[in-house]
C-alpha positions in Angstrom: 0.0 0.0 0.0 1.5 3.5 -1.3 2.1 6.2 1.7 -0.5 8.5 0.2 -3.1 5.7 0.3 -2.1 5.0 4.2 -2.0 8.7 5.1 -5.8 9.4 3.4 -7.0 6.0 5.2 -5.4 7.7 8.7 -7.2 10.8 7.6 -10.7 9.2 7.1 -10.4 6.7 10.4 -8.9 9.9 12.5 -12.2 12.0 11.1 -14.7 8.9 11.8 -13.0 8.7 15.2 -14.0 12.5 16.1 -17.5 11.7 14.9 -18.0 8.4 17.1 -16.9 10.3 19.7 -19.2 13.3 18.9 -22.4 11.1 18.5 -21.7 9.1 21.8 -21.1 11.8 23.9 -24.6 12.7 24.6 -25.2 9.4 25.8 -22.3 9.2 28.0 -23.4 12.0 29.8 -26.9 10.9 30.2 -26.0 7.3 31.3 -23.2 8.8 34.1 -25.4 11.9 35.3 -28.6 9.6 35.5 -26.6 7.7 38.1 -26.7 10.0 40.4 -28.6 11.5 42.5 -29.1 15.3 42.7 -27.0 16.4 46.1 -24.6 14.0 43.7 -24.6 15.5 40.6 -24.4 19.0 42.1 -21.7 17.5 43.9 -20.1 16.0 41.0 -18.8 12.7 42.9 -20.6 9.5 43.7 -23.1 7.2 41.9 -26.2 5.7 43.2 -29.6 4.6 41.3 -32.0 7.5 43.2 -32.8 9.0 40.2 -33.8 5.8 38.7 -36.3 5.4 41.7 -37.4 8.5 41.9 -38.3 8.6 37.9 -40.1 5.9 38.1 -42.0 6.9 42.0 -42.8 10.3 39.9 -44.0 9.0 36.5 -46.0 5.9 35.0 -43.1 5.5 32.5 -44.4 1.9 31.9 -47.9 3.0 31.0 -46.6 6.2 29.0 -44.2 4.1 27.0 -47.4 2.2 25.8 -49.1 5.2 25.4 -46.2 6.5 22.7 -45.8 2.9 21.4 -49.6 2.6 20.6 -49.7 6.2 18.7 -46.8 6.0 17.6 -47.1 2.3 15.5 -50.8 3.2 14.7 -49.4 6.7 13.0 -46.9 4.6 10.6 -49.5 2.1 10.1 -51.5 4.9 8.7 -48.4 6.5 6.6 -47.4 2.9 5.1 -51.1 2.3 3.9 -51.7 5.9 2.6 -48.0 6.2 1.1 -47.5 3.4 -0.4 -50.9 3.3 -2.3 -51.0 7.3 -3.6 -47.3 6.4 -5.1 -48.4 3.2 -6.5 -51.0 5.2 -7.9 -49.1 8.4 -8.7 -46.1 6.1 -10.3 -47.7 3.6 -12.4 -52.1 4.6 -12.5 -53.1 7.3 -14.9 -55.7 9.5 -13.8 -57.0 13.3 -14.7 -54.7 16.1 -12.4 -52.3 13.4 -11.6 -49.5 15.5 -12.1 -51.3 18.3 -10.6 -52.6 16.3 -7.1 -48.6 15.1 -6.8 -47.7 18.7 -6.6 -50.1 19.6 -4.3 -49.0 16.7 -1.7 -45.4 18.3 -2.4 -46.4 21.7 -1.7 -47.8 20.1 2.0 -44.3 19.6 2.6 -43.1 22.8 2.4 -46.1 24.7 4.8 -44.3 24.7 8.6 -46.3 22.5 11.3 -46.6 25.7 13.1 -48.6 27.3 11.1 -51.0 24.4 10.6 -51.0 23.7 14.4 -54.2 25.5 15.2 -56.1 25.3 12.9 -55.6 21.1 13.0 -56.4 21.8 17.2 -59.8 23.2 16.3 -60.5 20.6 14.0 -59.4 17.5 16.5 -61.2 19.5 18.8 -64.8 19.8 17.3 -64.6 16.2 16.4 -64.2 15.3 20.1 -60.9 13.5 19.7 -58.5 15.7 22.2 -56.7 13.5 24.8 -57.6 10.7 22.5 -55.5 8.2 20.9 -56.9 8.7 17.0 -56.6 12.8 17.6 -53.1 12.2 18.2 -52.1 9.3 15.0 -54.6 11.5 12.3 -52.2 14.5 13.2 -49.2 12.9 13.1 -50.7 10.9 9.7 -50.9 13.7 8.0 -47.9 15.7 8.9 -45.6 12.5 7.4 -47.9 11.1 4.7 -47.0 14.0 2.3 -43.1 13.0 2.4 -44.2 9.2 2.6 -46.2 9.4 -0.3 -43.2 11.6 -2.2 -40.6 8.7 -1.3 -43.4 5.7 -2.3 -43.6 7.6 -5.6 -40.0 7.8 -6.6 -39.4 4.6 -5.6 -42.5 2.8 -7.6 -41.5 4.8 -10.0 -38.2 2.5 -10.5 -40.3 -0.2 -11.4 -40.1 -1.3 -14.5 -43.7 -0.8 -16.1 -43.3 -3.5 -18.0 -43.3 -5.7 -15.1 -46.8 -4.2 -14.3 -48.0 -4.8 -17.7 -47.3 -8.3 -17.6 -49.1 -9.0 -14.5 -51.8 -7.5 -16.2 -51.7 -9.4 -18.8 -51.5 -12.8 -16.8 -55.4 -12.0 -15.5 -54.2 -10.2 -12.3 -55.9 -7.1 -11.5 -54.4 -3.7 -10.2 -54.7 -4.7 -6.8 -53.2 -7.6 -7.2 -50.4 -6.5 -8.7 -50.1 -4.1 -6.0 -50.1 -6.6 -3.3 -48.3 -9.3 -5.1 -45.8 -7.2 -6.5 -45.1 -3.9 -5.8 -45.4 -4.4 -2.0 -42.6 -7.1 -2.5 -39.9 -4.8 -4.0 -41.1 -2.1 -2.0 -39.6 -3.6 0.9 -36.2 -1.4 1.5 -38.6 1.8 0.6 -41.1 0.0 3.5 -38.7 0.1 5.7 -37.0 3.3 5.3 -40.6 5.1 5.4 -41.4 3.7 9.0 -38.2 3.4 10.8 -38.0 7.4 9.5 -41.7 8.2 10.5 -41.3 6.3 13.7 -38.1 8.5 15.2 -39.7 11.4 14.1 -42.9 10.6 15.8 -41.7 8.6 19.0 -39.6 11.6 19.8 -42.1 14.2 19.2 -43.5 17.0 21.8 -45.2 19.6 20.5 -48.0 17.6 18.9 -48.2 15.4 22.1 -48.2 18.4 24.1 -51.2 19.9 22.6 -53.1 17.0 22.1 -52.6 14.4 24.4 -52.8 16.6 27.8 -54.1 14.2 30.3 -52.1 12.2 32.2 -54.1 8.8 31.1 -53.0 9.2 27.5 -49.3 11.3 27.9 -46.5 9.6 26.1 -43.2 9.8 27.2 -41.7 12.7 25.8 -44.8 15.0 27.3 -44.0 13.0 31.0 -40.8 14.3 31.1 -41.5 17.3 29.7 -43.6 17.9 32.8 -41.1 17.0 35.2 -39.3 20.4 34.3 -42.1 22.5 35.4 -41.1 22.5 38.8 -38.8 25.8 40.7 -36.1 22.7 40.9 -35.2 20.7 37.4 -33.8 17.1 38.6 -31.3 16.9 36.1 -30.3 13.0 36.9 -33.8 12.6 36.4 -34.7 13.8 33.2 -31.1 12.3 31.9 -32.7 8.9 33.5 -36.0 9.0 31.6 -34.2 10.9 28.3 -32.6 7.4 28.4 -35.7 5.5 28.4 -37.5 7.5 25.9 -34.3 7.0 23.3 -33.5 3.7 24.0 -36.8 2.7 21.3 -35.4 4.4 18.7 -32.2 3.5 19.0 -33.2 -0.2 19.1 -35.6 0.5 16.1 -32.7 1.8 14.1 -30.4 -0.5 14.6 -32.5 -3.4 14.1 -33.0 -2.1 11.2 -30.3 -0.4 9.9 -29.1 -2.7 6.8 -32.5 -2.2 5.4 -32.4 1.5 6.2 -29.4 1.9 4.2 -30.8 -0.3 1.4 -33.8 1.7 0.7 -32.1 5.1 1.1 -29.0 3.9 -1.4 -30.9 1.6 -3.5 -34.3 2.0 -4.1 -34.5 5.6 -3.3 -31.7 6.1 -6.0 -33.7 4.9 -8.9 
């Protein structure tokens, strides 16, 4: 191996280095502060599990957890099924003001969720559906089906069409070659969509802040957002339950992470 080839591969390892160590900070800090307890950390010596205890004596982090993993799978459901058939549609079905409706869905991605926020709160709200579950999931449904659908397009859209015509002409009907085939090869793009949507969502607060206000139906991130509206902040204990609240989407992405990378190289590359 030539010098300049060693030095560039010492250059590129001494650069990914920097980064590891970037990214894992954070959760270095959160693991060693969370074990201590507050006289502790303000202290800056000792280790103890109070702050575990006292997370866990102060919120229902067990029932809150469900709370975000019930809105949060139900809200991806809802972007997989509505994504994945308006880009079937929009990639291989003709219809009058296709062009046109695709634009449109584009356009929702550019309008900022603040500006949409209230409206949507009076709408949730005069169908009765605040502090509900389905308030919640149609929200977030609709915030991520427009960059879904824009992703289920492209990728459709790398399917051959001749593939599609020869289902077609083997008896099988639109829907079944949607089912039987397109869903099939959409797999990388599947994936990609919900482990995407699902960080996004799981780690949300300002749509679970405004609509999910009760205690009953709080998911995790609004819990400990409410543990900081006391005169003291327990910092050990918010780094405790940040902990808890990443830890699912960390898990999520690297379970899934070879098909992450599939659908953004491949089959978002077509």
């Amino acid at each position: 191996m030539s010098t300049g080839r060693r030095l560039k591969r010492s250059v590129v390892f001494a650069i990914l280095c920097v980064v590891v160590v970037v990214m894992l900070f954070p959760f270095v800090f959160m693991t060693l502060t969370s074990l201590r307890s507050y006289d502790q950390y303000l202290l800056g010596s000792g280790y103890s599990l109070d702050s575990w205890q006292a997370l866990f004596d102060t919120l229902p982090v067990v029932q809150q957890l469900v709370n975000s993993s019930i809105v949060t799978c139900s809200a991806v459901a809802l972007i997989l099924f509505v994504s994945t058939t308006a880009g079937y549609a929009f990639a291989k079905l003709r219809f009058p003001g296709s062009p046109l409706v695709f634009i449109l869905i584009l356009a929702g991605m550019m309008i900022p969720v603040q500006s949409i926020l209230i409206p949507e709160f009076v709408n949730v709200a005069q169908a009765g559906l605040i502090n509900q579950y389905p308030g919640a999931i149609l929200v977030y449904a609709a915030l991520g089906a427009p960059f879904a659908t824009y992703l289920m397009t492209t990728y459709f859209r790398g399917v051959p069409t001749e593939l599609v015509e020869a289902s077609l002409m083997d008896g099988a009907s639109y829907w079944q070659v949607f089912v039987r085939v397109m869903i099939p090869l959409a797999i990388p793009a599947l994936v990609t969509v919900a482990v995407l949507q699902f960080i996004q969502i799981w780690g949300d607060l300002l749509i679970g802040l405004l609509f999910l206000q009760t205690p009953e139906v709080r998911t995790i991130t609004v819990g400990l957002a409410t543990l900081q509206s006391s005169r003291i902040i327990p910092v050990p204990m918010l780094m405790a339950g940040s902990l808890v609240s990443a830890m699912p989407a960390v898990v999520v992405y690297l379970f899934f992470q070879r098909q992450l990378i599939t659908g953004l190289t491949m089959g978002m590359g077509k």
